[in-house]
C-alpha positions in Angstrom: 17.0 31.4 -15.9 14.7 29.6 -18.7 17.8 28.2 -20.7 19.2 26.9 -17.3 16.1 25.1 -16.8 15.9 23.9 -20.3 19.5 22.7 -19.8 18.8 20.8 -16.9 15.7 19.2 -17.9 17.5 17.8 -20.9 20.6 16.5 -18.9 18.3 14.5 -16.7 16.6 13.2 -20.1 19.8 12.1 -20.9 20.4 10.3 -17.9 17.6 8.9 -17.8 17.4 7.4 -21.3 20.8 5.8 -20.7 20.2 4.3 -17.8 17.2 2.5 -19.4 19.4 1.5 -22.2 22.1 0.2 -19.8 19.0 -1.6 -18.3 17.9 -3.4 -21.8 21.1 -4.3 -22.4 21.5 -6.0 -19.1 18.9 -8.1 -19.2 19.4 -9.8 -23.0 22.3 -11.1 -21.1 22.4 -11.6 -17.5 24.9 -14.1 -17.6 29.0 -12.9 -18.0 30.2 -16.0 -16.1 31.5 -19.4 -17.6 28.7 -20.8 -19.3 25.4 -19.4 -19.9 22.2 -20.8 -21.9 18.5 -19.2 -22.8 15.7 -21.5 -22.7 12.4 -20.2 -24.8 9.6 -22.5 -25.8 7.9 -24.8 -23.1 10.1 -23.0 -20.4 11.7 -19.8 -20.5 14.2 -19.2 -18.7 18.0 -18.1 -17.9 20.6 -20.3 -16.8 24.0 -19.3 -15.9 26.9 -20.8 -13.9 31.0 -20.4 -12.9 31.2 -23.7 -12.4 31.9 -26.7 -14.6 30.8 -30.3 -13.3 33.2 -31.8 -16.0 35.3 -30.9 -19.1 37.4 -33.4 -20.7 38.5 -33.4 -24.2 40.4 -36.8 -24.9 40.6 -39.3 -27.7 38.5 -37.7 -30.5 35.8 -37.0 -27.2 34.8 -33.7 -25.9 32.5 -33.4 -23.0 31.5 -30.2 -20.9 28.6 -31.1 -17.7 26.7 -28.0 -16.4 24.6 -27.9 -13.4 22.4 -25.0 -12.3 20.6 -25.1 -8.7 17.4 -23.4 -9.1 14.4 -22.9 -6.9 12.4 -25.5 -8.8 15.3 -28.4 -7.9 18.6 -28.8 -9.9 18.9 -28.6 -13.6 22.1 -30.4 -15.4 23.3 -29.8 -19.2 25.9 -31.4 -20.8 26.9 -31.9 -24.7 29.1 -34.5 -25.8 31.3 -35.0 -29.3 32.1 -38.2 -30.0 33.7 -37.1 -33.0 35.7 -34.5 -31.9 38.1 -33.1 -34.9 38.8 -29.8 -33.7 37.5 -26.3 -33.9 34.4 -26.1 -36.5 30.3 -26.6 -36.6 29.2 -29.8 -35.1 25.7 -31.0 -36.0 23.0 -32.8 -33.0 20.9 -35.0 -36.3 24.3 -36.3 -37.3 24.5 -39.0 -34.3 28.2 -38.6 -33.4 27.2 -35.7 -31.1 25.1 -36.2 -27.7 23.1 -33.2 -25.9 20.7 -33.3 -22.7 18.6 -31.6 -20.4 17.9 -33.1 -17.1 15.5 -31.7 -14.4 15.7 -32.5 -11.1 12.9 -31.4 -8.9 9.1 -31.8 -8.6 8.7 -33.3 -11.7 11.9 -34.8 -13.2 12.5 -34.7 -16.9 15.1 -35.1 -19.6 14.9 -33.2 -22.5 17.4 -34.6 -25.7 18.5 -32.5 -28.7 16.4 -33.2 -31.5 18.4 -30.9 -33.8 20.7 -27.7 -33.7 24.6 -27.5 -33.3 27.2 -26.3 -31.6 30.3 -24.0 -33.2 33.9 -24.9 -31.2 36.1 -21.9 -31.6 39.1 -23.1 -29.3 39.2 -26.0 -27.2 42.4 -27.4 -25.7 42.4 -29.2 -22.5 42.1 -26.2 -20.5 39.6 -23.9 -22.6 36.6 -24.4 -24.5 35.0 -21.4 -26.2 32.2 -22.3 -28.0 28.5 -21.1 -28.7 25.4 -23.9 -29.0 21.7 -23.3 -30.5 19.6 -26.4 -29.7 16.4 -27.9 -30.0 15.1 -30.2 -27.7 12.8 -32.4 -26.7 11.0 -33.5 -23.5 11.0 -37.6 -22.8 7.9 -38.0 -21.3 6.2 -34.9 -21.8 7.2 -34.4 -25.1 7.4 -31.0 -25.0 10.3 -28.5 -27.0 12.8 -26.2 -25.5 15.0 -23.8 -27.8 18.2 -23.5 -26.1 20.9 -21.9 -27.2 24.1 -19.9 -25.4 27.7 -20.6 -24.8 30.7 -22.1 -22.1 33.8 -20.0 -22.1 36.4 -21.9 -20.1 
């Protein structure tokens, strides 16, 4: 009767500390959709989206648009590479690349990338896989945002 006890009692342990680990895990990254970005700093916050305003990769240019409808107003990301030379590391303090924040809503803002980069693994004209880290900026307010997640067309 006591070792059935003890057996139960450490099943629902068991359970119970993999559900919280399940839990943890979860919440490091809500996002599993298309494109999905962490902002810590100034604001912290999760954005994800299945949607992608535009995507066009064409003559050396590669362009993804985000935008994220929140409670606050609407928020819209987009990175573009005027340089575009195929899969590799491309660099925001180099000037051939292009990333911004805008905010939409009570107090509108546009953030720019100050420095950071973003790694291309595929890209055709279909699918982008690629993973940014990003520091930027606040126009008026001058604030920074670390940002830094992925699209995965």
């Amino acid at each position: 009767m006591i070792c059935l006890r003890n057996i139960i009692i450490l099943v629902v342990l068991f359970f119970m500390v993999s559900c919280s680990r399940q839990e943890r895990t979860s919440k490091s990254n809500p996002c599993e959709g298309t494109f999905q970005m962490l902002l810590t700093g100034f604001v912290t916050k999760d954005i994800c989206s299945e949607e992608v305003l535009l995507y066009q990769m064409k003559d050396r240019k590669l362009q993804f648009v985000i935008e994220s409808i929140e409670v606050s107003g609407k928020l819209r990301f987009e990175i573009t590479i005027e340089s575009f030379d195929g899969t590799g590391s491309y660099s925001f303090t180099e000037g051939s690349s292009f990333c911004q924040l805008t905010v939409h809503g009570a107090s509108d803002e546009f953030y720019k990338c100050v420095k950071g980069n973003i790694d291309v693994r595929e890209a055709t004209r279909q699918n982008l896989q690629a993973d940014f880290d990003v520091m930027i900026e606040g126009f008026y307010n001058k604030k920074t945002i670390h940002a830094r997640g992925g699209i995965h067309l």
